[in-house]
C-alpha positions as CSV (number, residue, x, y, z in Angstrom):
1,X,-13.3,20.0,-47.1
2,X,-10.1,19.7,-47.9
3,X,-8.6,21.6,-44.8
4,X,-10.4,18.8,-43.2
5,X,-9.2,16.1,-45.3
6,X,-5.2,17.3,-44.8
7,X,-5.7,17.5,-41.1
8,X,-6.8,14.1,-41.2
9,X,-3.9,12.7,-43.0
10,X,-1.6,14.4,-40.4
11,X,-3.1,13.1,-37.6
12,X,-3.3,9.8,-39.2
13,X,0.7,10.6,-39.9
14,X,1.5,11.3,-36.3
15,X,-0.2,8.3,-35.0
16,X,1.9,6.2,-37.4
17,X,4.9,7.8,-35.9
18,X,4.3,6.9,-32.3
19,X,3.3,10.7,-31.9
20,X,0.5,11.9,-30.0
21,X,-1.5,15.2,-30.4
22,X,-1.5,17.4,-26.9
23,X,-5.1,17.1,-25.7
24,X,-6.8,20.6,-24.7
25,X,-6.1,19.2,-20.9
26,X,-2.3,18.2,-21.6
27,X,-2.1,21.6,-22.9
28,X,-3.4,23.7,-20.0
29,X,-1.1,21.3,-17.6
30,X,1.9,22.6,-19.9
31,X,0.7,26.4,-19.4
32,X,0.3,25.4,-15.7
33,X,3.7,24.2,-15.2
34,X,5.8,27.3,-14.7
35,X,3.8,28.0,-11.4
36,X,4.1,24.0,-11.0
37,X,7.9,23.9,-11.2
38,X,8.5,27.2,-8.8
39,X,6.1,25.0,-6.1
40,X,7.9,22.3,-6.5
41,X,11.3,23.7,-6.1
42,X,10.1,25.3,-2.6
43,X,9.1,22.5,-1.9
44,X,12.0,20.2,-2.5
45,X,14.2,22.8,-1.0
46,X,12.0,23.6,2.1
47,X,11.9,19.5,3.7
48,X,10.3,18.8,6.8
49,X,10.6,15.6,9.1
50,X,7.1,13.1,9.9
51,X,4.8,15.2,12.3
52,X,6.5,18.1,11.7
53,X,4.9,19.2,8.6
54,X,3.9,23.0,9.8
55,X,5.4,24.9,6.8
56,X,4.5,22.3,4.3
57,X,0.9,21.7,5.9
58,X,0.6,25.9,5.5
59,X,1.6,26.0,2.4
60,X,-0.7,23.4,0.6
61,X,-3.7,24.9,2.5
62,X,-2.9,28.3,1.1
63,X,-2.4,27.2,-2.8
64,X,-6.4,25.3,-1.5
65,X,-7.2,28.4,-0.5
66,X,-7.1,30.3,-3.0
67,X,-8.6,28.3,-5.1
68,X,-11.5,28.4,-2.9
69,X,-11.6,25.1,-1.0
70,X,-12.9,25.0,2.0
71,X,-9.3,23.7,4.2
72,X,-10.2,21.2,7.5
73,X,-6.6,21.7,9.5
74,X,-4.9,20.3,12.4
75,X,-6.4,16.7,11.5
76,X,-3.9,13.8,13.1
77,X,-1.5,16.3,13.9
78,X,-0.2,18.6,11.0
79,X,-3.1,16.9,8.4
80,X,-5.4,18.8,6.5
81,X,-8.3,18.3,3.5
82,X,-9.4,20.9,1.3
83,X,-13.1,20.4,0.5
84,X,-14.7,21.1,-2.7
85,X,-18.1,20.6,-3.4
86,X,-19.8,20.9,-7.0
87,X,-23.2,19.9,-6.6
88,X,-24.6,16.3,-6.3
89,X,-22.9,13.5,-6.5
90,X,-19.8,11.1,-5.2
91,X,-17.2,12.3,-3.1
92,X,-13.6,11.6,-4.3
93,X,-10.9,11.6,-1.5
94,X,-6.8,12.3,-3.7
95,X,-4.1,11.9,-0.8
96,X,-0.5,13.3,-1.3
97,X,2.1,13.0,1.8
98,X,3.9,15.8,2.5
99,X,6.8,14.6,4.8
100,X,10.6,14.0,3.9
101,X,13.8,11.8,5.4
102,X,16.7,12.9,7.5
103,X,19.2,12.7,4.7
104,X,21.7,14.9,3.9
105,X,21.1,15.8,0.1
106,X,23.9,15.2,-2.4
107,X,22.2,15.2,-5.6
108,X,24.4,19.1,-6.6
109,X,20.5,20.4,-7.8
110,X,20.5,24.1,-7.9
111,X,17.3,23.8,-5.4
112,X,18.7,21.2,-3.2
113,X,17.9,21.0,0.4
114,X,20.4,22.4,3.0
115,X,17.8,22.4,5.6
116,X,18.4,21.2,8.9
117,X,16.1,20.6,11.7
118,X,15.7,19.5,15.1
119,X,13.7,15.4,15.0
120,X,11.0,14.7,17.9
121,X,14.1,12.5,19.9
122,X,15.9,16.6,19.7
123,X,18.7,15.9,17.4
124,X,19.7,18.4,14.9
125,X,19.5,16.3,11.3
126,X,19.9,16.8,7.6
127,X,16.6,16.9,6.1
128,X,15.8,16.2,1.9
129,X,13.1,15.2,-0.1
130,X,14.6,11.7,-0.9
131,X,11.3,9.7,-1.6
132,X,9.1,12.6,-3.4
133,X,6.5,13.9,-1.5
134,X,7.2,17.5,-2.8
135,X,6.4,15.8,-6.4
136,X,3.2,14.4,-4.6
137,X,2.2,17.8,-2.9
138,X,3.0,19.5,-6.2
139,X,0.8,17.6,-8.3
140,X,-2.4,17.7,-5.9
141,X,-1.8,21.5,-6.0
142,X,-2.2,20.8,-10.2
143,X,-5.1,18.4,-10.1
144,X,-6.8,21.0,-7.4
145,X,-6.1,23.4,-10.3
146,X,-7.4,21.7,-13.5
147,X,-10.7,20.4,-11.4
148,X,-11.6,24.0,-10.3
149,X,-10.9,25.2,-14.0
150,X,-12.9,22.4,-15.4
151,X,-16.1,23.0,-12.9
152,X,-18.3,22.4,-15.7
153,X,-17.2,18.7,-16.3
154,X,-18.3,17.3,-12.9
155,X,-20.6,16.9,-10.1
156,X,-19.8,15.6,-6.7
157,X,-17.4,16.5,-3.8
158,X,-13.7,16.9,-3.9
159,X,-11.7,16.0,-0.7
160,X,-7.7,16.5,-1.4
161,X,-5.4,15.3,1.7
162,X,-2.2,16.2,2.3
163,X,-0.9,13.4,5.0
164,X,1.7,13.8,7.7
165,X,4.4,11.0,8.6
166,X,4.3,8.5,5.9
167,X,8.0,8.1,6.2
168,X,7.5,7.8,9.9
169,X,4.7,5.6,10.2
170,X,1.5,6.4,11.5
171,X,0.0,9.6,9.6
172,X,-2.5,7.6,7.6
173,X,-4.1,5.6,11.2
174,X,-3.4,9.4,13.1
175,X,-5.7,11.1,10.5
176,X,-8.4,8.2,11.0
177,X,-8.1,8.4,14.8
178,X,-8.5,12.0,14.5
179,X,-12.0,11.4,13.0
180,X,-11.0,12.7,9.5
181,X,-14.2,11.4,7.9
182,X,-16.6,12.3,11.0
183,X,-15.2,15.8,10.2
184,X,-15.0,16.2,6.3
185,X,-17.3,13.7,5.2
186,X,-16.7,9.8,4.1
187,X,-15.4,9.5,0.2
188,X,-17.0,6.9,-2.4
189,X,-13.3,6.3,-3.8
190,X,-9.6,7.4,-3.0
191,X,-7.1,8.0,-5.2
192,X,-3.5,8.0,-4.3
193,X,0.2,8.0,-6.5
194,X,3.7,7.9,-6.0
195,X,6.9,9.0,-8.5
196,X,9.2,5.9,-8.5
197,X,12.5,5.7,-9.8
198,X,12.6,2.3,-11.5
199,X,11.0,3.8,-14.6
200,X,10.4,6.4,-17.0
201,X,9.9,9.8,-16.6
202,X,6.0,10.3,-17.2
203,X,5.3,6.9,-17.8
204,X,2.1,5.2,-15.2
205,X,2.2,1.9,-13.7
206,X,0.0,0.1,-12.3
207,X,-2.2,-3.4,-10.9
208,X,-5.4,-4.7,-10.6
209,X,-4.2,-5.6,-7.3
210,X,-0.9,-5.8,-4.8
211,X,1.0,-2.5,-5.4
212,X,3.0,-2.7,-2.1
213,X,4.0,-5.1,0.7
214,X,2.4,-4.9,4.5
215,X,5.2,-3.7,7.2
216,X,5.5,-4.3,10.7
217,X,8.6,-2.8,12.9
218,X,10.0,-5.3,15.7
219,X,12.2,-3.9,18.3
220,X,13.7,-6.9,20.5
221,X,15.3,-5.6,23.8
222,X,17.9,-8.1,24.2
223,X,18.6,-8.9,28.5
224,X,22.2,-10.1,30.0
225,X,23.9,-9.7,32.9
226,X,26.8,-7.1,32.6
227,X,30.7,-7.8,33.9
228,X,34.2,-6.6,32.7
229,X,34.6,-7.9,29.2
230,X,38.0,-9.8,30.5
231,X,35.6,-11.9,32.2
232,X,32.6,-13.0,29.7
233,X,32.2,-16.1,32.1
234,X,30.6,-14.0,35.1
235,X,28.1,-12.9,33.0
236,X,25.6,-13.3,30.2
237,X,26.6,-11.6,26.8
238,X,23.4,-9.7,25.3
239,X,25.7,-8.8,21.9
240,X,26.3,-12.5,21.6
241,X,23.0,-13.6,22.6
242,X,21.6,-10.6,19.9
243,X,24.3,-12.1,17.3
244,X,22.6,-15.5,17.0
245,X,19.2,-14.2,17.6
246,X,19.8,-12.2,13.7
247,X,21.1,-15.1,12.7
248,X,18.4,-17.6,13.8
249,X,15.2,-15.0,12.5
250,X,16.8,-15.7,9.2
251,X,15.7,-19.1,9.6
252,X,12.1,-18.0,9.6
253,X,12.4,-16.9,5.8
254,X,13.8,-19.6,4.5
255,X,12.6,-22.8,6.1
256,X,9.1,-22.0,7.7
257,X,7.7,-19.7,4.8
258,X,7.1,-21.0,1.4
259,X,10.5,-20.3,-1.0
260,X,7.5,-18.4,-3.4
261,X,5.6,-16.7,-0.8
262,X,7.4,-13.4,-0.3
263,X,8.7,-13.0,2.9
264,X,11.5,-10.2,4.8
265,X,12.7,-9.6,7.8
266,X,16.0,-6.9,7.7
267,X,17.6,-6.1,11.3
268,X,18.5,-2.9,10.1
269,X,20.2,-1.6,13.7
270,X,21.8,-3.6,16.5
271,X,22.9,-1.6,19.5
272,X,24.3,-2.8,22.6
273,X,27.8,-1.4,24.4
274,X,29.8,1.5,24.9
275,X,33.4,0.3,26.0
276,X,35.5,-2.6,24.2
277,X,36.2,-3.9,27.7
278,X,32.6,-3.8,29.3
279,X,30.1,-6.3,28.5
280,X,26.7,-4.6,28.8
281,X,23.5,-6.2,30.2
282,X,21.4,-4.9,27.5
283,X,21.3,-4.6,23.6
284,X,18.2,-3.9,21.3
285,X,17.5,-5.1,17.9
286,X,15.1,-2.6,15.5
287,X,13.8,-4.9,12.7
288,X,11.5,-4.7,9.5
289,X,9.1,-7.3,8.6
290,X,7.7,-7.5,4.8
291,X,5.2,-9.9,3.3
292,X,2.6,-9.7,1.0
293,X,-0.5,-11.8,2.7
294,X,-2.1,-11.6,5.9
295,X,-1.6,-14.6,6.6
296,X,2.3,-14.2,6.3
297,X,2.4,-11.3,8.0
298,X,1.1,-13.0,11.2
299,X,3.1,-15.9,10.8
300,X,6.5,-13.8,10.8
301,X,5.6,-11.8,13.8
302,X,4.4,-15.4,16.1
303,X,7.9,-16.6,14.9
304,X,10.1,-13.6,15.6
305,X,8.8,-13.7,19.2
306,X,9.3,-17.8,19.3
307,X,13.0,-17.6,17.9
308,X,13.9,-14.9,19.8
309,X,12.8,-16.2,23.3
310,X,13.9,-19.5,22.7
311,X,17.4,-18.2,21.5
312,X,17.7,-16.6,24.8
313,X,16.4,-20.1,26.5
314,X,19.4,-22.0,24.3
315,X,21.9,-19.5,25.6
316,X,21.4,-20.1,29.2
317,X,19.6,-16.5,30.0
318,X,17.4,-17.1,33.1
319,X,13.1,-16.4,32.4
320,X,13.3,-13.2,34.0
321,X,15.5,-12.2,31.7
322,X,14.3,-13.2,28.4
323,X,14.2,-10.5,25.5
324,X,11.1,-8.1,25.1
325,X,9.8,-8.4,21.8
326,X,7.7,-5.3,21.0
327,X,5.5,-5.0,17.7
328,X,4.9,-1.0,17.2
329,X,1.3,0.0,15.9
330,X,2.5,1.8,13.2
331,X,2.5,-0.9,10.8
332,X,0.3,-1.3,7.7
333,X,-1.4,-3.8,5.7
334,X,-1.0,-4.1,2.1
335,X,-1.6,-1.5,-0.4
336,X,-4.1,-3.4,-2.7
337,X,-6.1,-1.9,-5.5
338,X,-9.8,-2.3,-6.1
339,X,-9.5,-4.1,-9.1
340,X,-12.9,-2.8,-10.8
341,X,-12.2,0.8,-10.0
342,X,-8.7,0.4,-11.0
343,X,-9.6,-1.1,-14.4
344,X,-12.2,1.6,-14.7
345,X,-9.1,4.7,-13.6
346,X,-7.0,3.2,-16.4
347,X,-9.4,3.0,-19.1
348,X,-10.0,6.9,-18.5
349,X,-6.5,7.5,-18.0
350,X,-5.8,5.6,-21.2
351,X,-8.5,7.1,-23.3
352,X,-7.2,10.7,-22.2
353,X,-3.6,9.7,-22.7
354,X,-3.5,6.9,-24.8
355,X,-1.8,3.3,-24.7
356,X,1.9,4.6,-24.8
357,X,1.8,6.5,-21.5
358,X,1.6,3.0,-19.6
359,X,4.5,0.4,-18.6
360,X,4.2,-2.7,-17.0
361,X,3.4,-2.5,-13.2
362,X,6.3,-5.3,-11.5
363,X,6.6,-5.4,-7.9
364,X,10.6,-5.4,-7.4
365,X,11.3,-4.8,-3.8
366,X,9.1,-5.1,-1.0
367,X,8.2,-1.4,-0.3
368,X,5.6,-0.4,1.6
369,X,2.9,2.5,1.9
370,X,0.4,3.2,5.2
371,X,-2.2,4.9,2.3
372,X,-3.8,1.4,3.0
373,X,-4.8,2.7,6.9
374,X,-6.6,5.5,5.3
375,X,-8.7,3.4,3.6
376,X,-9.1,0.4,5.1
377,X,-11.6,1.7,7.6
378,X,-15.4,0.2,8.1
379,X,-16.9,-0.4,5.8
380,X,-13.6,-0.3,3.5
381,X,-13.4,2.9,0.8
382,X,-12.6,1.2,-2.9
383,X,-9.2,2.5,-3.4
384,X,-6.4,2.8,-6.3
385,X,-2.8,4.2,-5.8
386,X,-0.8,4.3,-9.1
387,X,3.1,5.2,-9.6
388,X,4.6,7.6,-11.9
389,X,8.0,6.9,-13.6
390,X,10.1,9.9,-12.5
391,X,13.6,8.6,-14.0
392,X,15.0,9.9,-17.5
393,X,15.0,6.8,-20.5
394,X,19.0,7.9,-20.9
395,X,19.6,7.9,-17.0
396,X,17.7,4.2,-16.6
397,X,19.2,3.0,-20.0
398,X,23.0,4.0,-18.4
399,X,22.4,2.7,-14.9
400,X,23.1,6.1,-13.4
401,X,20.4,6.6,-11.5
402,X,19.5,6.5,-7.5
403,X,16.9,4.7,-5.7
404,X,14.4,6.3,-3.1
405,X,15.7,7.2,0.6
406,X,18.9,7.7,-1.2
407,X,20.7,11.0,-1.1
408,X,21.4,11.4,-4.6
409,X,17.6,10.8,-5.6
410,X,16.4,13.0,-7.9
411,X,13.6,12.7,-10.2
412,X,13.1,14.6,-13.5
413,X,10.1,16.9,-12.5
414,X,9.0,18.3,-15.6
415,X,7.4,15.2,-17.1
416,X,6.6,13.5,-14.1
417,X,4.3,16.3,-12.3
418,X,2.9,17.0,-15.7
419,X,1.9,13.3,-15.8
420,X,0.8,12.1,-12.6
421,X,-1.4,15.6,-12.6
422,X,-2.9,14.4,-16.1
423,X,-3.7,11.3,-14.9
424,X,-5.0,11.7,-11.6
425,X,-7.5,15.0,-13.1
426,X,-8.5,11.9,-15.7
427,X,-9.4,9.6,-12.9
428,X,-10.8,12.1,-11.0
429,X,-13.1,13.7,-14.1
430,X,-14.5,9.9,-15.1
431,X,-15.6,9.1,-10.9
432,X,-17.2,12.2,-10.7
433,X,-18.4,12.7,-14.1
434,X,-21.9,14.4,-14.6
């Protein structure tokens, strides 16, 4: 009794102190991690570019394997699921993306990418990990290990994903096309995460609803009329005709959208020319669009085509030569939680982790995801994507950190996979619990 009683005391000591006792799960995540970290580390050192997945793809359905899911391959190009079924009950689809950015790493890691490779337009790039889909594919590899070890705890059907071309758009809808759920079965619920920069190492964020804005990619082929650039006057000018046409698609923002209705467009390139004495008779325009309705979302892309015709119209180019304004498919709708299964995930996450592991979710940029086109299918599947912080306190607190698609971004990997595989096996235990 009194063994008891002094136990008691300590734990009521350590919860006084902000401490929290390692739960038997937390634990065997912690024995887990050395294979974890040596994963990771291959991974993050081993990128591969959108649709080109092969090594990654093989190596996440060998670590299924041998676990003893049953692996689906070649779905939507270099997608695969690993199926496991435990009995009767619902089927949980957990989605990682496996793909990585040209970017020349320059974070000085011991593991850090030197990789180049050869992109589907056949230049030779840098290739890293800048956004963290190694973290992603590492933690799917933990969760796949903790649900197979914990068998006892749950009955239903396990379908893990590891998605192609997030970065490039399209891997999500290509999987779907592919007749992914014809193949391996349609899931009750999805889960899906992401390690973000902006906070904590370890720490989850997340809303009852909008995690991430809807995108849509523009390309406007700007027309003209080529002549010798002494002589602008014998023809039209597509650099200066694609000059006021960025300049008048900033007009959309700010005087035909509501100043407290988010709304982006970013002409990220502008091409056109290749002498300082040739005026060419085309230039092209790659934009991003960004908004968090529907409704918006439509509105930009009717205007964009209006502004950029009429542009044209205002600088004398003739109707056969107005711009071509060209909306790719690859864009995606918002990524929106479920908000009853999202209050449900976090109630299990909390009740396994306990309050402290949480910050507020904020929306600070206008990122965007294409998790939503696995999901938003007929009927839609309830879905929840969650971030976990992958920045160290000291790091955030100092400033001295680096954003996604950057290439000094480096998360601390350690108490991020450790958490965002304890909270996702959490989620996952509670949907399909006995």
């Amino acid at each position: 009794m009194r063994a008891i009683t002094l136990r008691a005391a300590l734990a009521a000591l350590l919860a006084s102190s902000g401490a929290a006792h390692a739960s038997p799960l937390a634990e065997a995540i912690d024995d887990d991690y050395p294979y974890l970290d040596a994963l990771f580390r291959h991974l993050h050192a081993n990128p591969e570019l959108s649709l080109q997945e092969v090594e990654t793809s093989n190596r996440l359905a060998h670590e299924l394997e041998q676990l003893g899911f049953a692996v689906t391959r070649g779905i939507g190009g270099t997608g695969l699921v690993g199926t496991l079924r435990n009995g009767d009950g619902p089927v949980l689809l957990i989605r990682a993306d496996m793909d990585a950015l040209p970017v020349q790493e320059k974070t000085g890691l011991p593991y850090a990418s030197t990789r180049r490779q050869v992109n589907l337009e056949g230049l030779e790039v840098p290739v890293m990990h800048a956004c963290g889909h190694d973290m992603h594919v590492t933690t799917l590899v933990g969760v796949a290990r903790r649900m197979v070890a914990l068998k006892d705890q749950w009955r239903g059907t396990l379908l893990l994903v590891g998605q192609p071309a997030e970065e490039g758009g399209g891997g999500a809808r290509a999987m779907v096309a592919d007749d992914i759920y014809g193949r391996v079965g349609r899931p009750d619920h999805a889960l899906a995460l992401h390690v973000t920069a902006k906070y904590p190492a370890g720490k989850i964020a997340f809303s009852d609803g909008l995690m991430y804005s809807s995108v849509d990619t523009v390309r406007i082929n700007v027309r003209g009329i080529g002549t010798h650039g002494a002589s602008p006057h014998q023809g039209i000018d597509p650099v200066v005709v694609g000059s006021q046409i960025v300049l008048a698609l900033q007009n959309i923002v700010t005087r035909e959208i509501s100043p407290i209705e988010p709304a982006l467009i970013t002409v990220g390139a502008f091409n056109g020319g290749t002498a300082p004495n040739i005026i060419p008779d085309h230039a092209r325009l790659d934009i991003t669009v960004r908004s968090n309705s529907e409704d918006t979302r439509a509105r930009l892309l009717v205007a964009i085509e209006r502004v950029a015709l009429n542009t044209a119209r205002a600088a004398g180019v003739p109707e056969d030569l107005l711009p071509e304004v060209v909306v790719s498919a690859d864009g995606s709708p918002t990524t929106t939680n479920d908000a009853t299964l999202a209050q449900r995930v976090r109630a299990a996450m909390r009740a396994g982790m306990g309050g402290e592991a949480f910050v507020r979710w904020q929306q600070t940029d206008m990122g965007a995801e294409d998790f939503p086109d696995l999901v938003s299918v007929t009927p839609p599947i309830p879905s929840v994507y969650f971030e976990v912080g992958g920045t160290s306190p000291e790091k955030l607190a100092s400033g001295q950190w680096a954003d996604h698609h950057s290439p000094l971004f480096a998360i601390e990997p350690e108490p991020s996979i450790k958490a965002g595989v304890e909270a996702m096996t959490l989620a996952a235990l509670d949907l399909l619990r006995k």
